[in-house]
N, C-alpha and C positions, 0 to 999 in steps of 0.2 A: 465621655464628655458630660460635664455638670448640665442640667437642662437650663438651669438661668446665665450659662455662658454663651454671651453672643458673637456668632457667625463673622467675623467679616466683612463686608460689601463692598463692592467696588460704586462709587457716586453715578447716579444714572449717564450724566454723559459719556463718561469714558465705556458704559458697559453699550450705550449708542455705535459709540466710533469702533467694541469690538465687533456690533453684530453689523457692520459696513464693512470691515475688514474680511469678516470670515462669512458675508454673504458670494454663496457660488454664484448667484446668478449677477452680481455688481462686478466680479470679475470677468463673467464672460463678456459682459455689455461693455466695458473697459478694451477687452481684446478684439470686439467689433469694431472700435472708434480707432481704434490704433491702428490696424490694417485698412479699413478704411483711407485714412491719412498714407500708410504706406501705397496704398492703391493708386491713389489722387499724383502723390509723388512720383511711381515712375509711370506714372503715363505725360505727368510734365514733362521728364526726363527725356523721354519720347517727342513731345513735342522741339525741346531745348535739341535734339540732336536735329530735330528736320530744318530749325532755324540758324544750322550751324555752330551753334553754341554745345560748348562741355559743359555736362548735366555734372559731374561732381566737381569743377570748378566753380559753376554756378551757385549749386546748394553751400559750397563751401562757404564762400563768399557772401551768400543769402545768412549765413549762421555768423558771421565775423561781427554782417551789420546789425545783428538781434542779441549775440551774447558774447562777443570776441573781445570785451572790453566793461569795464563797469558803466559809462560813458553811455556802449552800446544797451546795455542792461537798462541801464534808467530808461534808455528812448523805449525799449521793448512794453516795458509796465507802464511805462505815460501814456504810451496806445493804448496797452490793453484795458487800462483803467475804464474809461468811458463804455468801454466795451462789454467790461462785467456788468456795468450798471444797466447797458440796455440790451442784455443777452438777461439778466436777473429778471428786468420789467417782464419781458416776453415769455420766458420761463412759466414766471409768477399767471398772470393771464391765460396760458394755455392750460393750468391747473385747476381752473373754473369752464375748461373748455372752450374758450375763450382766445379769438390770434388778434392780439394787439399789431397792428401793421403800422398805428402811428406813433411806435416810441419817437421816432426820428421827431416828429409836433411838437410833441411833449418836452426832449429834450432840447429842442430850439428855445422854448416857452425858457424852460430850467435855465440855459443856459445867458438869455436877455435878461431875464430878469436879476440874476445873480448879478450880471456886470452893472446893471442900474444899481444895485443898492449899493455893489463893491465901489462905482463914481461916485456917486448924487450924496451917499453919507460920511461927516468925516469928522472926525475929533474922539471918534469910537474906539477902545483897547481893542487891540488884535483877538482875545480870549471872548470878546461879545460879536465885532464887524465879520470874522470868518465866518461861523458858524449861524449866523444872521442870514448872510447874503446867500449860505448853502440853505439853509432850510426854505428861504423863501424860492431858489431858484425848484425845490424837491415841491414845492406847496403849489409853484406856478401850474408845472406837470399835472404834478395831481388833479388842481383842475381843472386845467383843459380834457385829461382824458375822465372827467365825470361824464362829458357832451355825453360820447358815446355809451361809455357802461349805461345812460340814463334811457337814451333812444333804443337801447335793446333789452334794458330790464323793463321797460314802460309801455315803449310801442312796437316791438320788437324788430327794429330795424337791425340788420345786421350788421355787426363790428368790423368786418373789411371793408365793405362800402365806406363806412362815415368813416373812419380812422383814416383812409385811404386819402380821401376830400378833405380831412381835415388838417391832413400832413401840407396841403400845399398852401390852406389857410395861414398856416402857421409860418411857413415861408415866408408868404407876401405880409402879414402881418409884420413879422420880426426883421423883414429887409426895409419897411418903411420907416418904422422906430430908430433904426440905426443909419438911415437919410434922411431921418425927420427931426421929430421932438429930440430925441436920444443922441444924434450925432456929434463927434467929435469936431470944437470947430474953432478949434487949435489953427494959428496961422497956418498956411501953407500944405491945409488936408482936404484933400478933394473926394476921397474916397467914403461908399460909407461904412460906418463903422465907429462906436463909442469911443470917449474918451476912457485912459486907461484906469482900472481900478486901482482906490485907494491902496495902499503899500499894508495896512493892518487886514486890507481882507483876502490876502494873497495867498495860498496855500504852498507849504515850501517843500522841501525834500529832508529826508533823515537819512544823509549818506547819499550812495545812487538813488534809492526806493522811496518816488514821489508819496506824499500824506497822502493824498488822493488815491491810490491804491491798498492802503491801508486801510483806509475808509470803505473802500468798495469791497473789498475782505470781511470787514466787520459785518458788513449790508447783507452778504452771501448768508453768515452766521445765524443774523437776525431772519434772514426768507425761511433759514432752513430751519430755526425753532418753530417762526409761527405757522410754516404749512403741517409740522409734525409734531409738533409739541403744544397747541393751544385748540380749545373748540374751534376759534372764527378759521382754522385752518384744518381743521375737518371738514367744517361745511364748507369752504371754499373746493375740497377736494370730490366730497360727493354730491355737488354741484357741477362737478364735472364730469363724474360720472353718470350720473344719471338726476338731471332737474326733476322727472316727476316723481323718483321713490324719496331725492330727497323734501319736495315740496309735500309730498304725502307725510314724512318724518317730522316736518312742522319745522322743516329750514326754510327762510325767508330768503326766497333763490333771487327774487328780483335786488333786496337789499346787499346781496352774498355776490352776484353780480356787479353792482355801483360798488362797491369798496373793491373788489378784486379791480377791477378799472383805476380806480381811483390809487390805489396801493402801487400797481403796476406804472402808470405814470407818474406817481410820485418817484419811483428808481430811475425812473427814465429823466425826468425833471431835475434827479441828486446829478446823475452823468452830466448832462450839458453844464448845469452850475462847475462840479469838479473841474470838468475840462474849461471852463471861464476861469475860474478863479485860482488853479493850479498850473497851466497851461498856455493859454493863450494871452492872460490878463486882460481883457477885453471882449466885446462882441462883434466879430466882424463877418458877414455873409459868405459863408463859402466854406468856411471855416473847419464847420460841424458836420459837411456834408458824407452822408451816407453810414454817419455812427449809427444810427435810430437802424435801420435796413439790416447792417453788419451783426445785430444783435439776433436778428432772427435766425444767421447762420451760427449765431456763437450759442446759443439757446437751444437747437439742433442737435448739435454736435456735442452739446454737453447732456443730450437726453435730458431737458429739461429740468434738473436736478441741480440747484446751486449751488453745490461745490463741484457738479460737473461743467460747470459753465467758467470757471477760475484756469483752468488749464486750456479751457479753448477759447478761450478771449487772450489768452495768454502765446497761447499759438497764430490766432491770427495776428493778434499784436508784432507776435516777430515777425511776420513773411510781409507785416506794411513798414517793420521800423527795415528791416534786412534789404528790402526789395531794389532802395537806390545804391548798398554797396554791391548787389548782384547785376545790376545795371551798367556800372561804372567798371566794375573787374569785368562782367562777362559780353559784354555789349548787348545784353539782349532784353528786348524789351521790357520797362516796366509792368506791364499789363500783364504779364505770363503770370506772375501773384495772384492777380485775380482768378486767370482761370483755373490756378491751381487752387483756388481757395473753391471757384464752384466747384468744383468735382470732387473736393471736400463732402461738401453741401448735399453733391448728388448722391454718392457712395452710400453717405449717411443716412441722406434722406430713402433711398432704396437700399437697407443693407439687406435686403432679400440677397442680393447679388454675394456679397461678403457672408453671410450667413450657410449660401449652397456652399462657397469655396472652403468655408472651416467646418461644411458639415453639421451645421448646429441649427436645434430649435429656437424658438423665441418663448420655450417656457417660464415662465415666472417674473417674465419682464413687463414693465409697465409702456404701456401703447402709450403714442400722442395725440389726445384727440383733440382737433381744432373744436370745432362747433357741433353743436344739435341738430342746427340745420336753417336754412333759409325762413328767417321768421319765426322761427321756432326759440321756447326758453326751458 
C-alpha cells in the first residue's frame, strides 16, 4: 500500500453506535432489564390467577390495547412521549448525582405555560406558534428547577427536600391559574381548566406516530451527545462522580450543578408542553398527574442512559395505553399495571436479586449514584 494512500474511516458516530453494539457489558445490563421485566410479569401472572383472572388472556389483551392496531400504537407513543421527556430529565440529573424528584413541578410549569401562549397568541404561522409555545413551555421547567439546583449549589440544601415541596407549589400554583386569571370561560364551563389552544400551535401526527414523540427521540439524541460528546457533559459527569476531585480539577461544581438542574427541568418543562400542545390541547388539572414520578421509574429502568430510557418509556407507555383493553376483556382490575410496573421498578431497582439468578457480576457497569450526601456538594 502506497504511504500517501488513505485508510478509510468509518464517521465517528457510526464507529460510537458500533462500540454500543459490541460493548459486552451493555448487553449484559440489557439482559438484566429484560428478566427483570420477565420477573415483574410472572409474579403478576401470579397475582392475575389469585384474582381469578387468565394471566395469558390478560397479557394478551394488555398487548391488543398497546400494539394490536396502528390506532393502538399511536395511544402507546402518546403515553410514552411525555414519559421519555421526564425519564431523560431524571436520567440527565442523576448524572451530576443529582435525583430530580420534581420533574412532575416542572412539567406542570412546561405544560401551563405552553397552553397560555398556545390561547392568549394568535394570528401566528404554525412554523413560529408551535415551536414558541414548546420552547417557552421547556424554558418554564427550566426555571422552576433553577430554585433548587441553586439552594444546593449555594446553600447546600438538598435536591429531595426542595423538589419534593416544590412539586406541590407547583400544583397549587398551576391549579389556581387554570381557576383563575388563565380559565376557560367559554359559556356553560364550570370546571377549571384553559381555554383550548390556538389550532397553528397544535402538535399533529405523521401517520399513527404523534411529532411529539419524534421530538422526544431527537431530545434523547441531543442528552446523549451532550453528556458524551461535549466538555459541559464531562463535567456534568465527574460531578457526579466525585465533586471534590472534580472541584480540585478546577470544574465549577456549583455552576455544573444549576445548569444540570436547570437542563433537567427544561426536559421535564418540553414533556408537559408536548403533552399540552400534542395531546390534551389544553391545561386542565389532573390531567399530567403522575408523568413527572413515572419518569423516575422510566430513568431506572433504562439505567439512566438515554437511549435506555426510549424502550422503557415505551414499555410503560403500553401497560397504561393496554391496561383498559385488559380490564374490559379480562375483568380485572386496572391497578394490576401498576403493580406490575412497581416490581418493574423493584427487580430493577435491586437487580442483586436477577444478577444471583443469571449468576452474573456487575463488572464494568456504571452504578447510580443519587447524591453526595445530606448537605454535602
Amino acid at each position: 500500500m502506497d504511504s500517501d494512500q488513505k485508510v478509510p474511516t468509518q464517521p465517528k458516530f457510526m464507529r460510537s453506535v458500533l462500540d454500543v453494539l459490541l460493548n459486552e457489558n451493555a448487553w449484559r445490563t440489557i439482559l438484566v432489564q429484560v428478566v427483570a421485566v420477565l420477573l415483574a410479569l410472572l409474579i403478576g401472572a401470579i397475582l392475575l390467577l389469585i384474582s381469578g383472572a387468565n394471566p395469558i388472556e390478560a397479557y394478551a389483551a394488555l398487548f391488543r390495547g398497546a400494539f394490536g392496531s396502528p390506532i393502538a400504537i399511536g395511544r402507546t407513543l402518546e403515553k410514552a412521549t411525555p414519559l421519555i421527556f421526564s425519564g431523560l430529565a431524571v436520567a440527565f440529573a442523576f448524572k451530576a448525582g443529582m435525583f430530580n424528584i420534581g420533574a412532575q413541578g416542572q412539567l406542570l410549569f412546561g405544560a401551563i405555560t405552553a397552553a397560555f401562549l398556545g390561547f392568549a397568541l394568535h394570528g401566528l404561522p404554525p412554523y413560529i406558534h408551535m415551536p414558541l409555545a414548546l420552547l417557552g413551555g421547556a424554558l418554564a421547567g427550566g426555571a422552576y428547577a433553577y430554585i433548587p439546583g441553586a439552594l444546593k449549589a449555594y446553600r447546600g440544601v438538598h435536591e429531595v427536600i426542595t423538589t419534593i415541596m416544590l412539586n406541590y407549589i407547583a400544583i397549587n400554583i398551576t391549579d389556581y391559574l387554570a381557576d383563575g386569571p388563565w380559565k376557560d370561560t367559554s359559556p356553560g364551563n364550570v370546571v377549571a381548566r384553559t381555554p383550548n389552544i390556538d389550532p397553528a400551535a397544535v402538535i399533529g401526527n405523521l401517520g399513527p406516530v404523534p411529532i411529539g414523540f419524534i421530538i422526544a427521540i431527537l431530545a434523547a439524541f441531543v442528552v446523549w451527545w451532550l453528556l458524551g460528546k461535549t466538555t459541559v457533559g464531562f463535567e456534568i459527569r465527574m460531578v457526579g462522580l466525585n465533586p471534590s476531585a472534580a472541584r480540585y480539577a478546577g470544574i465549577k461544581v456549583a455552576k455544573t450543578l444549576i445548569l444540570t438542574m436547570v437542563i433537567s427541568g427544561f426536559l421535564a418543562g418540553m414533556g408537559g408542553a408536548v403533552e399540552t400542545l400534542g395531546v390534551v390541547g389544553r391545561y386542565q388539572p389532573g390531567f399530567n398527574v403522575g408523568l413527572g414520578f413515572d419518569g423516575i421509574t422510566v430513568a431506572m429502568l433504562g439505567k439512566t442512559n438515554p437511549f435506555g430510557v426510549i424502550p422503557a418509556a415505551i414499555l410503560v407507555g403500553a401497560m397504561k395505553a393496554g391496561s383498559a383493553e385488559m380490564q374490559f376483556a379480562s375483568g380485572v382490575a386496572k391497578e394490576i399495571t401498576d403493580v406490575i410496573q412497581a416490581l418493574i421498578l423493584f427487580f430493577v431497582a435491586a437487580d442483586v436479586i436477577v444478577r444471583s439468578l443469571l449468576r452474573m457480576g456487575k463488572v464494568g457497569e456504571e452504578e447510580v449514584r443519587l447524591s453526595s450526601g445530606w448537605g454535602k456538594q
